[in-house]
C-alpha positions in Angstrom: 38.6 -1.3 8.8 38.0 1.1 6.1 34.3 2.1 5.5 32.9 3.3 2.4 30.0 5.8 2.6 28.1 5.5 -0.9 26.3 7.9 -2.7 22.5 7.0 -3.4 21.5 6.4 -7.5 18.5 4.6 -6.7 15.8 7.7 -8.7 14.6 10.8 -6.6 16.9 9.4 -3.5 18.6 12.1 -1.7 19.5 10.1 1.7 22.9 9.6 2.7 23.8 6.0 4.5 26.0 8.3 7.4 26.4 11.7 8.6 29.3 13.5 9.0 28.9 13.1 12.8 28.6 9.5 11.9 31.9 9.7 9.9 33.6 11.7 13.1 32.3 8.4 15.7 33.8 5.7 13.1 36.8 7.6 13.0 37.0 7.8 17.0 37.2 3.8 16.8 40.2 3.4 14.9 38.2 3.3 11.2 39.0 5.0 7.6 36.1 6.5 6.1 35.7 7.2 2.2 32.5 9.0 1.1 31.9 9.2 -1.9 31.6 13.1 -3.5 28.4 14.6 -2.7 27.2 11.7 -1.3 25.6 14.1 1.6 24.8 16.8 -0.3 20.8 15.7 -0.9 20.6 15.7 3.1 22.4 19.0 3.7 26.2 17.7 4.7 28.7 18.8 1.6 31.9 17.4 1.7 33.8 19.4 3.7 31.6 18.9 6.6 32.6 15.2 5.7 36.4 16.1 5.7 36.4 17.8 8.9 34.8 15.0 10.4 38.0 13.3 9.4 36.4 11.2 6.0 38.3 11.2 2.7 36.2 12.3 -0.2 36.5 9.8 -3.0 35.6 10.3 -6.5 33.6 7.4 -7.9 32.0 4.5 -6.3 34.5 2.5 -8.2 37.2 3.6 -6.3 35.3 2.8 -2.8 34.3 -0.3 -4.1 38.2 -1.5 -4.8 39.0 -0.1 -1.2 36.4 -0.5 1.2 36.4 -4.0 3.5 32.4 -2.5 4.4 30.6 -0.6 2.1 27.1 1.0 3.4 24.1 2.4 1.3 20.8 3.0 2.4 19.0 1.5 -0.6 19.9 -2.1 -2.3 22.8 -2.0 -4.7 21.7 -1.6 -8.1 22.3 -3.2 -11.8 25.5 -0.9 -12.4 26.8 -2.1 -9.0 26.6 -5.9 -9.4 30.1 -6.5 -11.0 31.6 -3.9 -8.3 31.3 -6.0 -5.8 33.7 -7.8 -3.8 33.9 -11.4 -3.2 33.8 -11.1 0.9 33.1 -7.5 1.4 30.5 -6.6 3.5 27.3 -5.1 1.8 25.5 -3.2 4.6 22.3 -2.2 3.2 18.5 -2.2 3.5 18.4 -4.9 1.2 14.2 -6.5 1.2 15.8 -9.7 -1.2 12.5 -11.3 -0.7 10.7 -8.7 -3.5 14.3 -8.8 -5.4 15.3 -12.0 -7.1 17.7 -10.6 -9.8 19.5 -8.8 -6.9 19.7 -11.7 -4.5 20.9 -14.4 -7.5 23.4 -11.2 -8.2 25.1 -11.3 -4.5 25.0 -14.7 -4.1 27.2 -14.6 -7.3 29.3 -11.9 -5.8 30.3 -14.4 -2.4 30.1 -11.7 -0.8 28.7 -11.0 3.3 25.0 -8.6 3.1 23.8 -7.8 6.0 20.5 -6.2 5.7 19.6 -3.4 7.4 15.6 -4.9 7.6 16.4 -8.0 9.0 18.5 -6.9 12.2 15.7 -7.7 14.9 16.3 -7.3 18.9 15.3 -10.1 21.1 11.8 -8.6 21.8 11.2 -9.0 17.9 11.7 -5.0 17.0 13.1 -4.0 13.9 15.9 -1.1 15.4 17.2 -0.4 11.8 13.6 -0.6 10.3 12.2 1.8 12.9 12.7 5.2 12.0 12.3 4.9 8.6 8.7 3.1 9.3 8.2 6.1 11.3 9.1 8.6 8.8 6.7 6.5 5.8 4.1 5.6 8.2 3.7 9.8 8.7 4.3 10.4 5.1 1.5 8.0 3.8 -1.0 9.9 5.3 0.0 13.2 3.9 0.5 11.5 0.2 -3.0 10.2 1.2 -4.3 13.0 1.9 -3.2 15.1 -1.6 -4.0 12.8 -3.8 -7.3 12.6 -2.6 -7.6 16.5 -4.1 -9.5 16.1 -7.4 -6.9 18.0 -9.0 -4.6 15.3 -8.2 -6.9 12.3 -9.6 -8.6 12.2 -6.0 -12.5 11.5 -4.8 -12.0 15.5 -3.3 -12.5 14.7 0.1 -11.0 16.5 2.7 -9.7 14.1 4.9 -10.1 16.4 8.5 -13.6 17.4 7.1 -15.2 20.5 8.5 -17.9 21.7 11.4 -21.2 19.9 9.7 -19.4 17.5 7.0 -18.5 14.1 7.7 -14.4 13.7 7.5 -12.5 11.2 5.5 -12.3 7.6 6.2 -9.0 5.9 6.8 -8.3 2.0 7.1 -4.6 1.1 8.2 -3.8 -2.3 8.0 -1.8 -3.0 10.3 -0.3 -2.0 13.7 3.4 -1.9 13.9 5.4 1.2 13.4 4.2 1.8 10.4 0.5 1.5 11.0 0.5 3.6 14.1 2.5 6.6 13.1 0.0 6.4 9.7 -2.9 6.2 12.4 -1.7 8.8 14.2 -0.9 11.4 11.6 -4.5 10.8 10.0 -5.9 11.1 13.6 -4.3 14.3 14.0 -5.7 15.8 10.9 -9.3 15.0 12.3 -9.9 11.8 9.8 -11.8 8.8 11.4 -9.5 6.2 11.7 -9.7 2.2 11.2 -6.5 0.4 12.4 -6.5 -3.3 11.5 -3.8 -5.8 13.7 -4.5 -9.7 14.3 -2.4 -9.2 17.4 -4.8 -8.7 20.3 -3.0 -8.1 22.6 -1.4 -5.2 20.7 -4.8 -3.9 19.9 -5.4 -3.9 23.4 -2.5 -1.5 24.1 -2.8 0.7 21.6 -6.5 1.3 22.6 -5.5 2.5 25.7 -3.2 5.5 24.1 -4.9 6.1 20.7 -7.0 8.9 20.2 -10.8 8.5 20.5 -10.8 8.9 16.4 -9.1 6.1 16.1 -11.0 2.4 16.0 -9.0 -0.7 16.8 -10.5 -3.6 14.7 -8.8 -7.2 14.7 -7.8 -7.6 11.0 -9.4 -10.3 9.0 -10.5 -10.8 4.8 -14.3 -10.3 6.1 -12.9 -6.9 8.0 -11.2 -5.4 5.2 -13.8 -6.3 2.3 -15.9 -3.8 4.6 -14.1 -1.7 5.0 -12.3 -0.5 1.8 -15.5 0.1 0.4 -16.6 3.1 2.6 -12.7 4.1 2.6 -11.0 7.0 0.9 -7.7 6.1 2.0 -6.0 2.8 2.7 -2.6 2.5 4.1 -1.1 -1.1 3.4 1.6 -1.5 6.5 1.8 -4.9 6.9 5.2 -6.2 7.7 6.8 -9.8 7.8 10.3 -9.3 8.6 12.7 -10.6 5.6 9.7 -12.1 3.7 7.2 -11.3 0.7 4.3 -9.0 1.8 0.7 -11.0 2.4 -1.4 -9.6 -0.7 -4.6 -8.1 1.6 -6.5 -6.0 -0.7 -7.6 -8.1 -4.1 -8.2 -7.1 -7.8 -11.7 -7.7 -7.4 -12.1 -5.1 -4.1 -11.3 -1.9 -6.2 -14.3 -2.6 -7.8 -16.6 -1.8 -4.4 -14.1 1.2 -3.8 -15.1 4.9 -4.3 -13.6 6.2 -7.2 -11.0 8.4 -6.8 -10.2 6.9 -3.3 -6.2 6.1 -2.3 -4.2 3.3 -1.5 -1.0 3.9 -0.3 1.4 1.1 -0.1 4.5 1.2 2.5 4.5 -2.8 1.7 5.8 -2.3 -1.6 9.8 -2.8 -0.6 8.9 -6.2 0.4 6.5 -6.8 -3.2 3.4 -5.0 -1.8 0.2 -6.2 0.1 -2.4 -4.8 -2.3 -2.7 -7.1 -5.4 -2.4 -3.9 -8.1 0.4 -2.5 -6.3 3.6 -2.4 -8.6 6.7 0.2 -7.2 6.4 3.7 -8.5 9.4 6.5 -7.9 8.8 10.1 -6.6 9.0 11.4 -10.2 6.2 9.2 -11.0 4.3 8.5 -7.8 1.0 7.4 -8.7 -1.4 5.7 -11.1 -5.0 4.1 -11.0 -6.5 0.8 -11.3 -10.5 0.4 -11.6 -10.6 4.3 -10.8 -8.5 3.7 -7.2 -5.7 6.0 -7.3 -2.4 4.0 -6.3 0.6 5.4 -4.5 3.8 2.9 -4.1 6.7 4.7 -4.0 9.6 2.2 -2.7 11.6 4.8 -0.8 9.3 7.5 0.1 11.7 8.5 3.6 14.1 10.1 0.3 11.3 12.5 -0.2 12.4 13.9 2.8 15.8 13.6 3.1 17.1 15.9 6.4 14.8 14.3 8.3 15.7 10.5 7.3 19.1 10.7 7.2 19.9 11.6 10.5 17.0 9.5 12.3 18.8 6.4 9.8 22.1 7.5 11.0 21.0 7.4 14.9 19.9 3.9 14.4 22.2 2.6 11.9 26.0 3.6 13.6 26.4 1.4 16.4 26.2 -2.0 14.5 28.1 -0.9 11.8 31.1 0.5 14.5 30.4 -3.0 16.3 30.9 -4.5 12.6 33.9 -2.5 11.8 35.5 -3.4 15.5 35.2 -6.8 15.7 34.9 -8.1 11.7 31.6 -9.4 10.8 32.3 -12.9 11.5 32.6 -11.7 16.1 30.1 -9.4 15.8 27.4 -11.9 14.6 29.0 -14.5 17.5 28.9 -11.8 20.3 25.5 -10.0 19.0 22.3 -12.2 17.3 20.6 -9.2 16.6 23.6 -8.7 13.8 23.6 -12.2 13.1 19.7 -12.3 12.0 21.0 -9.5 9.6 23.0 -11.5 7.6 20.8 -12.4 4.6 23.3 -13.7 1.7 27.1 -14.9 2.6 29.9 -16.1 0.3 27.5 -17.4 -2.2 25.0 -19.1 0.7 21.5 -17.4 1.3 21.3 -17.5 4.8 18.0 -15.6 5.7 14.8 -18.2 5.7 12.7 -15.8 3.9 14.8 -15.1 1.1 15.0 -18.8 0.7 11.7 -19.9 0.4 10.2 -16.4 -1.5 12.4 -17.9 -4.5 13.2 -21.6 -4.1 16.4 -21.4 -3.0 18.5 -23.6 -0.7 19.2 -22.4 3.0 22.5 -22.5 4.4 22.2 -22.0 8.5 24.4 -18.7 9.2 26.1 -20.7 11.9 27.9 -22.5 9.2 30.3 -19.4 8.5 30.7 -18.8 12.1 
């Protein structure tokens, strides 16, 4: 199969869908790989680390488009991509079609197969290809919490770890999945006291047996986080239901009983946000306030920090796209139903439940194609 490696125009994105290692392990099975000039170069591979991996560097995206049976991104195609795509080429992706209608009613035109990389979920009802870039955000949203809380920065000017004889900062995460506990962990490091929300009990029960003693394991209800956010300076929103719209948790009518100049920091925002206020913001452009609460909702915050994402995306990402690439998607989705949950829009058909219902649409069962 050949395989095209895309280069990222999504704004402020500097991951790359494969590394050159990647690139070396397709070509070990039997694939062509195309990657697109200086696709890598944002996450420290130039091109001829690509070409000694065995890839062909390819000019324009037009040019992988006309020749790629799989093309791979790590963002969702954008407007200038639409028209390039083939009718049944496969479009492996993080996709989150649930919080994009325009781009969903655009692939179904297309008729062609999108796998998404959010939707692929093991029997034990993990995310593998959502993982490690929950783990980088989860991380992140604690230290974009934590600067923006700086007055300079539009913040209340609380130091989240405090100091000997002051109080420190006050952190509500809701929500306990990967997300949630790297976020809980990161602001438990720093010396913050930490609130982590979940409805799972059992889960909560776990994680109070290997969480730090500055962290608080509350079951998450409206009651629970009315409290809380007003005594918070920063709330993480990690929330998560796989392939659907985010649950809107924190209301207009909260911010008023915030602090002023407290954060909320949104890693919900891909899949349409779960604070009410939240709208997606870009790293060029990264905050803005409502009713004096400071708002951080950048859509792909693990591009901040390129180096890092690209190779813990890579590790996750590679084996179902060689399984893809070595049986067609068609035996991969018979022989694997953790690819088979990926496949969100095929030959015209939406085929993921969630996409379905966030926008009306009809359902067509993937087993149809298969």
């Amino acid at each position: 199969m050949i395989v095209g490696v895309l280069k990222e125009i999504k704004s402020e994105e500097s991951r790359v869908c494969m590394t050159p290692a990647g690139a070396e392990v397709m070509k070990m099975n039997g694939h062509q790989v195309l990657v697109e000039k200086n696709a890598g170069l944002g996450s420290g591979f130039d091109d001829a680390a690509y070409a000694a991996a065995g890839a062909e560097i390819v000019a324009t995206p037009q040019e992988i488009y006309e020749r790629a049976a799989m093309v791979m991104h790590v963002k969702e195609p954008l407007t200038s991509e639409y028209d390039l795509i083939r009718e049944g080429q496969i479009v492996f992706t993080y996709l989150h079609l649930a919080a994009a209608e325009e781009l969903t009613h655009a692939l179904v035109k297309s008729n062609a197969v999108c796998i998404a990389y959010e939707t692929i979920q093991k029997a034990d009802r993990s995310l593998p290809l959502l993982t490690p870039m929950s783990e980088v955000a989860g991380r992140m949203a604690i230290q974009q919490g934590a600067k923006y809380l700086e007055m300079a920065q539009g913040g209340n000017g609380v130091l989240l770890g405090g100091v000997p004889g002051v109080d420190p900062g006050l952190v509500v995460v809701i929500g306990a999945g990967i997300v949630g506990v790297n976020a809980a962990k990161m602001a438990c490091g720093l010396g913050a006291k930490v609130y982590l929300l979940d409805m799972n009990l059992d889960r909560l029960r776990y994680l109070s047996d290997v969480m730090p003693a500055n962290c608080f394991l509350l079951y998450s209800s409206p009651a629970a986080i009315r409290d809380l956010v007003t005594r918070a300076d920063v709330v993480v929103g990690a929330v998560l239901i796989p392939g659907a719209k985010a649950p809107k948790l924190v209301t207009r009518g909260m911010l008023g009983t915030m602090k002023p100049g407290a954060v909320l920091v949104d890693v919900a925002i891909d899949q349409g946000g779960c604070f009410e206020t939240s709208r997606p913001t870009t790293h060029a452009d990264p905050i803005y306030k409502v009713d004096g609460v400071v708002h951080y909702c950048v859509a792909n915050m693990p591009g901040a920090v390129p180096k890092t994402s690209t190779m813990a995306l890579t590790n996750a990402t590679l084996p179902y796209a060689v399984e893809i690439a070595n049986k067609g998607w068609q035996n991969a989705m018979r022989e694997n139903n953790e690819i088979r949950l990926g496949a969100n829009v095929v030959h015209g058909k939406v085929t993921y439940k969630g996409v379905a219902e966030a926008f009306g649409m009809g359902l067509t069962p993937i087993g149809t194609f298969l």
